[in-house]
C-alpha positions as CSV (number, residue, x, y, z in Angstrom):
1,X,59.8,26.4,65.6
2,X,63.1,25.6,64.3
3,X,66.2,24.4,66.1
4,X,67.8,28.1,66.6
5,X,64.1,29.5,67.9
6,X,63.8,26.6,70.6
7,X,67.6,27.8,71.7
8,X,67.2,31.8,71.6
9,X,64.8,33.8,72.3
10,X,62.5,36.2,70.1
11,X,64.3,39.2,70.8
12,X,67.9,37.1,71.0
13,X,66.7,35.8,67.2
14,X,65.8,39.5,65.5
15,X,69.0,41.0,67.2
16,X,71.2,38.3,65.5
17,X,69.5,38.4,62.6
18,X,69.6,42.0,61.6
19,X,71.0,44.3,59.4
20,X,72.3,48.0,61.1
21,X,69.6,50.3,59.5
22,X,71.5,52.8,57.1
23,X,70.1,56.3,57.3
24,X,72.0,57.6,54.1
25,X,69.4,55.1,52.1
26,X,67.0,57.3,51.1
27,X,64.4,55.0,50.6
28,X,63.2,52.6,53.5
29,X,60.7,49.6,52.4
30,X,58.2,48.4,55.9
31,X,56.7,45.0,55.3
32,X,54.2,44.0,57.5
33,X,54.4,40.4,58.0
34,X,53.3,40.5,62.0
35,X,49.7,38.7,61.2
36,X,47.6,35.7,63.0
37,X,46.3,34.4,59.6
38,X,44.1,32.3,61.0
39,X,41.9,31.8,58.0
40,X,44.6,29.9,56.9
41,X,44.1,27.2,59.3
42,X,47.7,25.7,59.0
43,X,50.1,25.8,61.4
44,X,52.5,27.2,58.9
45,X,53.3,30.8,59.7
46,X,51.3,32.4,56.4
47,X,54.0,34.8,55.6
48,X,55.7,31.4,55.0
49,X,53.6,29.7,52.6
50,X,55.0,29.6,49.2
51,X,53.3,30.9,45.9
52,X,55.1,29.3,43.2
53,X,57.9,28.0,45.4
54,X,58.8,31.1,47.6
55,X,57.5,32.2,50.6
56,X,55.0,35.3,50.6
57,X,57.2,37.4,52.3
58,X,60.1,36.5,50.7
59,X,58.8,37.2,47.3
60,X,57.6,40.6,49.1
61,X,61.1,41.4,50.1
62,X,62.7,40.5,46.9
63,X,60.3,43.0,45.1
64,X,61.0,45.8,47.5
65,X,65.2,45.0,46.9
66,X,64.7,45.3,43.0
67,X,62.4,48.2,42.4
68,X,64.0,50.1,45.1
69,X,67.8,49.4,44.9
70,X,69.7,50.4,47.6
71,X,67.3,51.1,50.3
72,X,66.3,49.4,54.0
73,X,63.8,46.7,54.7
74,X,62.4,46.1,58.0
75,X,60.1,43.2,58.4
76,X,57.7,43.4,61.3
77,X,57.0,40.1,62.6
78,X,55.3,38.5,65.7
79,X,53.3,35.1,65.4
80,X,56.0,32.5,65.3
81,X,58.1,35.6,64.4
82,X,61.6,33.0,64.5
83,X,60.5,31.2,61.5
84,X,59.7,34.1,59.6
85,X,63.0,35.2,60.3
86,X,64.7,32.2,59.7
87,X,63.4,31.6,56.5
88,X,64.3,35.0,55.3
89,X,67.4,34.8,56.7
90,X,70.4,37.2,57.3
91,X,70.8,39.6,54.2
92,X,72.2,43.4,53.9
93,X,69.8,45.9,54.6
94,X,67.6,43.8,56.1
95,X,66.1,44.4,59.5
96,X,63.6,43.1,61.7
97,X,60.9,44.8,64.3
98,X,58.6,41.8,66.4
99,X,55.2,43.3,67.6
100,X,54.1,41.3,70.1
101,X,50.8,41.7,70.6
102,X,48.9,42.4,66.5
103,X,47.1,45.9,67.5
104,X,46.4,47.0,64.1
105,X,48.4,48.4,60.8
106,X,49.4,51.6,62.7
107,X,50.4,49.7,65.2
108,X,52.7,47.5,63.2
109,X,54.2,50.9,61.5
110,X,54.8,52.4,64.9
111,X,56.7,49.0,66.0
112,X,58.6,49.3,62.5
113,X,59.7,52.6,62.9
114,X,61.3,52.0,66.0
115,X,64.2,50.8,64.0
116,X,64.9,54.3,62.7
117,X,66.4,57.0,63.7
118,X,64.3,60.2,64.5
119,X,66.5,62.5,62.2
120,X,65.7,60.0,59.3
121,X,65.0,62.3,56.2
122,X,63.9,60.0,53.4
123,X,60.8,58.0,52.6
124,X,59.1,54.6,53.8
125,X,56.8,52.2,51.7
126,X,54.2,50.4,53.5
127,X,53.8,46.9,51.9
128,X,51.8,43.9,53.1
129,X,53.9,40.6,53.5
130,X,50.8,38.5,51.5
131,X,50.8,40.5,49.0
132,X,52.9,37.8,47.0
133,X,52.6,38.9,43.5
134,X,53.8,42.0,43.5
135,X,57.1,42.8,41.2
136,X,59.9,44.7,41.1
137,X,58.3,47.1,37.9
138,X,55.5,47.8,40.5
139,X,57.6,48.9,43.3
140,X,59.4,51.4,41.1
141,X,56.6,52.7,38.9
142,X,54.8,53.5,42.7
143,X,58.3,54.9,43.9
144,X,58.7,57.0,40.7
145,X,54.5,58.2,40.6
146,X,54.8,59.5,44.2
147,X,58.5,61.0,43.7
148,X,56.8,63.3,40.1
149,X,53.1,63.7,42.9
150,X,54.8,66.3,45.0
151,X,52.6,64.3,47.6
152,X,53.4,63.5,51.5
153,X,51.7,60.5,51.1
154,X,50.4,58.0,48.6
155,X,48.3,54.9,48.2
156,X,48.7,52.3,46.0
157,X,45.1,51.6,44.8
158,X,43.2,48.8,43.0
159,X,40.6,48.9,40.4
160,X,37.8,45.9,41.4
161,X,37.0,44.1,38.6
162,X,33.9,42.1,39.6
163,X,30.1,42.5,40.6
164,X,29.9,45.6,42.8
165,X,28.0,43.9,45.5
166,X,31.0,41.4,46.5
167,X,33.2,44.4,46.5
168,X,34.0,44.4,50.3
169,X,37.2,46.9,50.0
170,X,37.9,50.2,51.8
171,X,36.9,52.6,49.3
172,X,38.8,55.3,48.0
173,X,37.0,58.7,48.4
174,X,38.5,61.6,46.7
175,X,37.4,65.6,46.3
176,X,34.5,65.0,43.6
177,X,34.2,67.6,40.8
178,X,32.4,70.0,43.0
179,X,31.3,70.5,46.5
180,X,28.3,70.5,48.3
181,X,27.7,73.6,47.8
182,X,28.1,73.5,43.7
183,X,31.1,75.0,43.6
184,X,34.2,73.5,41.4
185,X,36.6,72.0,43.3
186,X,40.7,73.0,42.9
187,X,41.6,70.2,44.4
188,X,39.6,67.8,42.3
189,X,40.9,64.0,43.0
190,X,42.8,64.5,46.0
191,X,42.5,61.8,48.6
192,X,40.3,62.9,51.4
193,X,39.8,59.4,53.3
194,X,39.7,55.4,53.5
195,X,36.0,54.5,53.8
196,X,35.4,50.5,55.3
197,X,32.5,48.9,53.8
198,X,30.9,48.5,57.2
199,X,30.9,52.4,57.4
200,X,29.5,52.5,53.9
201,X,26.5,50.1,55.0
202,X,25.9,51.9,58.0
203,X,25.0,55.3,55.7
204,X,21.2,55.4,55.4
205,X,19.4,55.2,51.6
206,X,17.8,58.7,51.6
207,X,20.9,60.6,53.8
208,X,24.2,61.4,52.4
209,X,27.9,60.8,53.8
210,X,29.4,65.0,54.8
211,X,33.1,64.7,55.1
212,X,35.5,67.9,55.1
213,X,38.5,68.2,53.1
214,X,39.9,72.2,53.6
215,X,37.7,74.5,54.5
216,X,35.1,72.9,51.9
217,X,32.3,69.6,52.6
218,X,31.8,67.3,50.1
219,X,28.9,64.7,49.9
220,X,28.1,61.3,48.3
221,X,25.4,59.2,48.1
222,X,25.4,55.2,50.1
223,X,24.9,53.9,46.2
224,X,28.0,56.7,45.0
225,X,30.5,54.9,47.3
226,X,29.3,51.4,47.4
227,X,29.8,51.7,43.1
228,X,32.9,53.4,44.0
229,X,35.4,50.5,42.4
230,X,39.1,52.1,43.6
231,X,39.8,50.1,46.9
232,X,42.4,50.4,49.4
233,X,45.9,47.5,48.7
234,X,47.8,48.7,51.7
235,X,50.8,50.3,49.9
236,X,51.5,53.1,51.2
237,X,54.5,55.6,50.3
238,X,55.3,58.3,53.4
239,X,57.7,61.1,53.9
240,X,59.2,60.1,57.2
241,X,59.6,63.7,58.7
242,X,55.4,64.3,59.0
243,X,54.9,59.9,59.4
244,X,56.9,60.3,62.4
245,X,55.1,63.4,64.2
246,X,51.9,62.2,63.3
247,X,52.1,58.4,63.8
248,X,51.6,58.7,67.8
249,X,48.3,60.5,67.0
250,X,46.5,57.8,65.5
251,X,43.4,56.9,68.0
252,X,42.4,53.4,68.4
253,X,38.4,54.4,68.7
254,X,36.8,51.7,66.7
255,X,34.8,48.1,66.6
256,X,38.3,46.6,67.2
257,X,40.2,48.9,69.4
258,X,42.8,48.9,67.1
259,X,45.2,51.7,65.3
260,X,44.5,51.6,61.4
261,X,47.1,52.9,59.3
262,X,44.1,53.8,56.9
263,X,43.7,56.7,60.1
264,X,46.6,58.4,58.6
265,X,45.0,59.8,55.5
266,X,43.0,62.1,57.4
267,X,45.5,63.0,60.0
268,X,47.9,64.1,57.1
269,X,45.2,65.9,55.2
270,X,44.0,67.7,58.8
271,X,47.9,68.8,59.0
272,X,47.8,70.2,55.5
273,X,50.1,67.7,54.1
274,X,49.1,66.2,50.4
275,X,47.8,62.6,50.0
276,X,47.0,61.0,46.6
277,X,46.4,57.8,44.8
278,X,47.8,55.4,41.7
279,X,47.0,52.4,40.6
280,X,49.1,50.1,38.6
281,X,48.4,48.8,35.0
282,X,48.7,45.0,36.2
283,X,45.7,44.5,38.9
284,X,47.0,40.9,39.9
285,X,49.8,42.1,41.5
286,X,47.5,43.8,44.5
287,X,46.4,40.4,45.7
288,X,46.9,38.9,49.2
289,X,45.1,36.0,50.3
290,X,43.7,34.7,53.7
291,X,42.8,31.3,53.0
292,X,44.0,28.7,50.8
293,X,41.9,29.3,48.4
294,X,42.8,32.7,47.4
295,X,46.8,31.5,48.0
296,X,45.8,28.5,45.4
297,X,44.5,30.8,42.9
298,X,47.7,33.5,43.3
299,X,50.1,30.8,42.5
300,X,48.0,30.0,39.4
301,X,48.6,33.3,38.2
302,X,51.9,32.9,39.1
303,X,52.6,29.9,37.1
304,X,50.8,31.4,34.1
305,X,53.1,34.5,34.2
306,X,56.5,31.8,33.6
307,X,54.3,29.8,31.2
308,X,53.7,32.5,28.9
309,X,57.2,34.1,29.3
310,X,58.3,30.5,28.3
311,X,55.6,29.4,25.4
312,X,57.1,30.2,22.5
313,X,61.1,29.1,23.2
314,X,60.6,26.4,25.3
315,X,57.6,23.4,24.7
316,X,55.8,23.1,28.3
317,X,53.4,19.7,27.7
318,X,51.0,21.1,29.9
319,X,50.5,24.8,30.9
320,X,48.7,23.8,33.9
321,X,51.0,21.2,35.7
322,X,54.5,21.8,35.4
323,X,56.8,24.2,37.8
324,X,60.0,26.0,36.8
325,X,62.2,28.1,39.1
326,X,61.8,31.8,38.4
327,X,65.4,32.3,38.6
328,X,66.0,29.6,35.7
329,X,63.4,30.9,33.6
330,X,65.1,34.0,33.6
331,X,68.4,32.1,32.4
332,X,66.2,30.7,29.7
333,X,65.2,34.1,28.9
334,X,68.5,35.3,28.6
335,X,70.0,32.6,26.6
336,X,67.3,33.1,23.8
337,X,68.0,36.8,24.1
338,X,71.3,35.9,23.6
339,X,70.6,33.7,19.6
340,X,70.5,30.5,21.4
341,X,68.4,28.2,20.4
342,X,66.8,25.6,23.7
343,X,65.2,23.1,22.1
344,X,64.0,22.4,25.6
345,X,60.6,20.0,26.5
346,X,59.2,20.1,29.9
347,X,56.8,17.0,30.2
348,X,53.4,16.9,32.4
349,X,54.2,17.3,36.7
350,X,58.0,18.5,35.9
351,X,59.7,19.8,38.4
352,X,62.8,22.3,37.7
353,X,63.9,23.9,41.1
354,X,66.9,26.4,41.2
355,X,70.1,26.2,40.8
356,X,69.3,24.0,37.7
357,X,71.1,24.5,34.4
358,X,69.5,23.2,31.3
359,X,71.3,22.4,28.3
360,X,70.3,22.5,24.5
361,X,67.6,19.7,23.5
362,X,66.6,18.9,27.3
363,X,63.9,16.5,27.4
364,X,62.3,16.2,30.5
365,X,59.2,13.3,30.5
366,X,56.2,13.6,33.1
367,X,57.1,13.9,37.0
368,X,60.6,14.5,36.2
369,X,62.0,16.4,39.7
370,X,65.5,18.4,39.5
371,X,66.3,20.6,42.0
372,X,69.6,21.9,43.2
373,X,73.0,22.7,41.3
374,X,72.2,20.9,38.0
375,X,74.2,21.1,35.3
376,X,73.2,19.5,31.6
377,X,75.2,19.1,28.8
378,X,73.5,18.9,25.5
379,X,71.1,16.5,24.0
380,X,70.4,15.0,27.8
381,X,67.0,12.8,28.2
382,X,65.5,12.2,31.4
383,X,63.0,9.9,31.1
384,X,59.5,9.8,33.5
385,X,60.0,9.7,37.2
386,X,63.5,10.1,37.8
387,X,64.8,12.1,40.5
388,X,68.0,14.4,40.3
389,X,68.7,16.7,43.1
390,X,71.5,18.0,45.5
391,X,72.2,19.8,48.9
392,X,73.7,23.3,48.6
393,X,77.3,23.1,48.2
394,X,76.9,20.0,46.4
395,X,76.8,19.9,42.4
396,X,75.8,17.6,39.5
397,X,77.2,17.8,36.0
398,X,75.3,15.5,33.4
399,X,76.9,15.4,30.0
400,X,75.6,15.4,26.6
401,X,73.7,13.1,25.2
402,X,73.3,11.1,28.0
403,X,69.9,8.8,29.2
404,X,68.5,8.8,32.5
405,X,65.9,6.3,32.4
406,X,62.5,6.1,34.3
407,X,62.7,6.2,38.0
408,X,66.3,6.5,38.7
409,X,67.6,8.6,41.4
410,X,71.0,10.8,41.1
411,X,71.5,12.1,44.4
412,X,74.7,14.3,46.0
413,X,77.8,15.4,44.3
414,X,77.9,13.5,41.2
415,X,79.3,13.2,37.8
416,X,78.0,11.7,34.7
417,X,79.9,11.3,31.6
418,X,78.6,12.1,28.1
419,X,77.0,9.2,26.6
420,X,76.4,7.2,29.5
421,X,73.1,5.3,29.4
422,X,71.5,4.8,33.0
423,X,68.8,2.2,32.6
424,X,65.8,1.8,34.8
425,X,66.5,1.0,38.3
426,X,69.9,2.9,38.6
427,X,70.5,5.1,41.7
428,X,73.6,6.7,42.2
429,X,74.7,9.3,45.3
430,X,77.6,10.8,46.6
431,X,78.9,12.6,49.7
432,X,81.1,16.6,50.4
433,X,84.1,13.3,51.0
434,X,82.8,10.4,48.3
435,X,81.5,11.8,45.3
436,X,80.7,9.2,41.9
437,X,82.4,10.2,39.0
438,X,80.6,7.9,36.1
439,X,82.6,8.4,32.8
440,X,81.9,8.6,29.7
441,X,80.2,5.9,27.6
442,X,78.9,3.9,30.8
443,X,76.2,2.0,30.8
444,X,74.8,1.0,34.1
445,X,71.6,-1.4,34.1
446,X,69.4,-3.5,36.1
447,X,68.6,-2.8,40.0
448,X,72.3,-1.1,40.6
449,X,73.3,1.2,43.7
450,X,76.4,3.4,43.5
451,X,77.9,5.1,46.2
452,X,81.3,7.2,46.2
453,X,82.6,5.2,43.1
454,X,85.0,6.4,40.1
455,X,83.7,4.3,37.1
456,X,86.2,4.9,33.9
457,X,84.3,5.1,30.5
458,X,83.4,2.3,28.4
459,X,82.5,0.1,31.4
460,X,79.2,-1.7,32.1
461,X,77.9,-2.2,35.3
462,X,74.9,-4.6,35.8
463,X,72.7,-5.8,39.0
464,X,75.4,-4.2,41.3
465,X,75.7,-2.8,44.4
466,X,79.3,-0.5,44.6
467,X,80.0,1.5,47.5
468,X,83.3,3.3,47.5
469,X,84.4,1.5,44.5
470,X,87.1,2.3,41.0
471,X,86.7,0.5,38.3
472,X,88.4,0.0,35.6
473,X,89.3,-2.5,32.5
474,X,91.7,-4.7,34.3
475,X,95.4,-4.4,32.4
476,X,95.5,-8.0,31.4
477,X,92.0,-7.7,29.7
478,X,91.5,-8.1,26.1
479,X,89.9,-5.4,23.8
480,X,86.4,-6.3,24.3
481,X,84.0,-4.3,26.7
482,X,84.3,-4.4,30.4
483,X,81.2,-5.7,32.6
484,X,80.5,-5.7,36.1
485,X,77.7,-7.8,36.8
486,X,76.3,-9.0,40.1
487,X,78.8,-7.8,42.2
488,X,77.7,-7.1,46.1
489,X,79.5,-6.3,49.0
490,X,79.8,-8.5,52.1
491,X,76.9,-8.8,54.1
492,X,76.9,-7.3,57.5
493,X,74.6,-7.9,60.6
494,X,74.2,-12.1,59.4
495,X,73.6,-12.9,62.8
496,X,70.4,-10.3,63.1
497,X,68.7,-12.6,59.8
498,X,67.3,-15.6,60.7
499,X,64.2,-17.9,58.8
500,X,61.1,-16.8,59.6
């Protein structure tokens, strides 16, 4: 736990952290986020590990903010519910619900919902907190399917794409064609129930499965639903009004003892409300994960989806090993949207994080890291294994056509001039109070250190350690070029050094 969780408690942490829920919003987004994920086997809550670079729940969140605009999040959480918190932070809109003790998905709703008011008259999406791939075009083609459905409810379904016998999804089941008695069905498709895969198993060879929807009884085979592909994601979209008289009624009479939202389906269809069922073009998005497997292979996709956004404006040396904020891609996008042309190379194990600003003709070599307020002038080279980042708050500006050689490190609230050459060996930081301003033209060379310095252009520094340091061509100086070389500062601590 964090430094904040050790001092407050749960309840002291979701209070502060919390958004007033707004009942004009018409649209209210539940992400349930509450889970042990012990498959996981990390300490790590796993709502909090990151597919490419983001936390699950986070990129959850962001989805639900984009494809519905304007609306309330409430994110139930409850094993080491302060990080989750903390890591998603204080934003508008946002609210969070802890459930204590994990008693199932209807359980988790019912927590949810305690943040809203009973006269509430708008709708709530249900959405996992693994489900890390989902997007903003998702959220709003489910929003706008169930607004043209007419439906109560809806489920956001999945199509499974591989052998039927490792298909271990609730199934869909929907009013077939016609009933058990022959007779055509008028409410052909309609959602009747959720069916486990356990259940499924449990149906005998030669019997069928009876369930009612109506008045009328429908029956399918054990083969029928096992080859059934349409499985449950855990999406849900409700009308609040009917959620909220209902949700009380869910029993907990199972293997587990606990309440399934899945339960709902049938309580709504018993009431006479409407359920249905959509499933999106794009399959990937659907995924959660519980185990690091599955979480390796989401970020995969993940980093496929920037790479082939990127392929043809950018050159990526290696589709398979490189990682690029999704936040700068998107300025990349823009900018060749825009005419301009990027020019831009992105070597093997490169690292871009946000808040990085590329400039025209970027080369990045192999293992480059940048992370942080980065800005690039043109024409810039970063060579293999340097290192350029910065605190928020702090910023970097790197002019054109400069040279960052292999292995440096440019750390802080720095400025480098245009044309300055850094050769191999060169670190350079700066504080909020001491910031190193490098001008342009500088070359600075051999194992050299610079902290908090103003170096005016032209000058060469070489084998130097500068802390807190101008320099500049002395007045009396003829026109030739300026060099520092193998200036230190005065040791301290002499008596702690002796031979050994």
């Amino acid at each position: 736990m964090s430094v904040i969780s050790n001092k407050l408690s749960t309840a002291e942490i979701i209070k502060s952290y919390s958004a007033p829920f707004d009942g004009e919003k018409k649209e209210t987004s539940i992400i349930l986020a509450a889970g042990h994920g012990k498959r996981i086997k990390s300490h790590t809550s796993k709502m909090l590990h990151k597919i490419w670079g983001i936390p699950t729940v986070e990129r959850v969140s962001g989805a639900c903010g984009k494809g519905l605009p304007g609306s309330n999040t409430i994110i139930v959480v409850g094993i080491k519910a302060g990080d989750v918190v903390e890591t998603v932070g204080r934003k508008d809109s946002i609210s969070y619900a802890y459930q204590e003790f994990q008693n199932g998905t209807g359980h988790a709703l019912q927590t949810a919902l305690e943040n809203i008011p009973g006269n509430y008259d708008g709708t709530i999406y249900v959405f996992p907190g693994d489900m890390g791939l989902i997007d903003a075009g998702t959220v709003k083609f489910f929003k706008e399917e169930f607004e043209k459905s007419g439906s109560d409810m809806m489920v956001l379904t999945g199509i499974y794409e591989g052998p039927v016998e490792d298909n271990y999804y609730g199934r869909i089941v929907r009013v077939k064609g016609k009933n058990a008695n022959g007779v055509k069905s008028k409410t052909d498709g309609k959602v009747i129930e959720i069916l486990e895969y356990k259940e499924i198993l449990g149906i005998g060879n030669k019997t069928s499965y009876k369930v009612k929807y109506g008045k009328k009884e429908y029956k399918f085979t054990r083969r029928e639903l096992l080859e059934n592909r349409e499985f449950n994601s855990g999406v849900y979209a409700i009308k609040f009004k009917p959620l909220n008289r209902l949700i009380g009624k869910i029993k907990s009479t199972n293997v587990q003892n606990e309440i399934y939202l899945t339960d709902l389906i049938g309580l709504f269809n018993q009431n006479g409300y409407l359920v249905e069922a959509v499933s999106p073009k794009k399959q990937h998005v659907l995924m959660g994960f519980n185990n690091k497997s599955v979480l390796k292979e989401m970020d995969a996709i993940a980093r496929k989806i920037i790479y082939d956004k990127l392929k043809d404006i950018i050159m990526i040396d290696d589709p398979d090993d490189f990682f690029i904020d999704e936040s700068v891609a998107d300025e990349l996008l823009d900018m060749d949207r825009s005419g301009t042309i990027l020019d831009i190379q992105i070597g093997k194990g490169a690292y871009v994080g946000k808040g990085v600003k590329p400039g025209c003709n970027l080369k990045m070599m192999k293992n480059v890291f940048l992370e942080g307020n980065i800005k690039f002038g043109a024409d810039v080279t970063v060579m293999e294994n340097a290192r350029i980042s910065c605190f928020p708050g702090q910023a970097i500006e790197i002019g054109s056509k400069a040279e960052i050689f292999s292995g440096d490190i440019i750390k802080g609230n720095v400025s480098i001039g245009s044309e300055t050459r850094l050769e191999a060996g060169v670190r350079i930081t700066g504080n909020d109070q001491f910031p190193s301003i490098i001008g342009s033209g500088v070359t600075i060379k051999g194992v050299s250190y610079i902290f908090g310095s103003k170096i005016a252009p032209g000058i060469i520094i070489e084998h130097s350690v500068l802390i807190r340091k101008e320099i500049a061509k002395p007045d009396n100086a003829d026109s030739g070029v300026c060099c520092v070389r193998f200036y230190l500062p005065e040791t301290e601590g002499k008596d702690a050094v002796k031979e050994y």
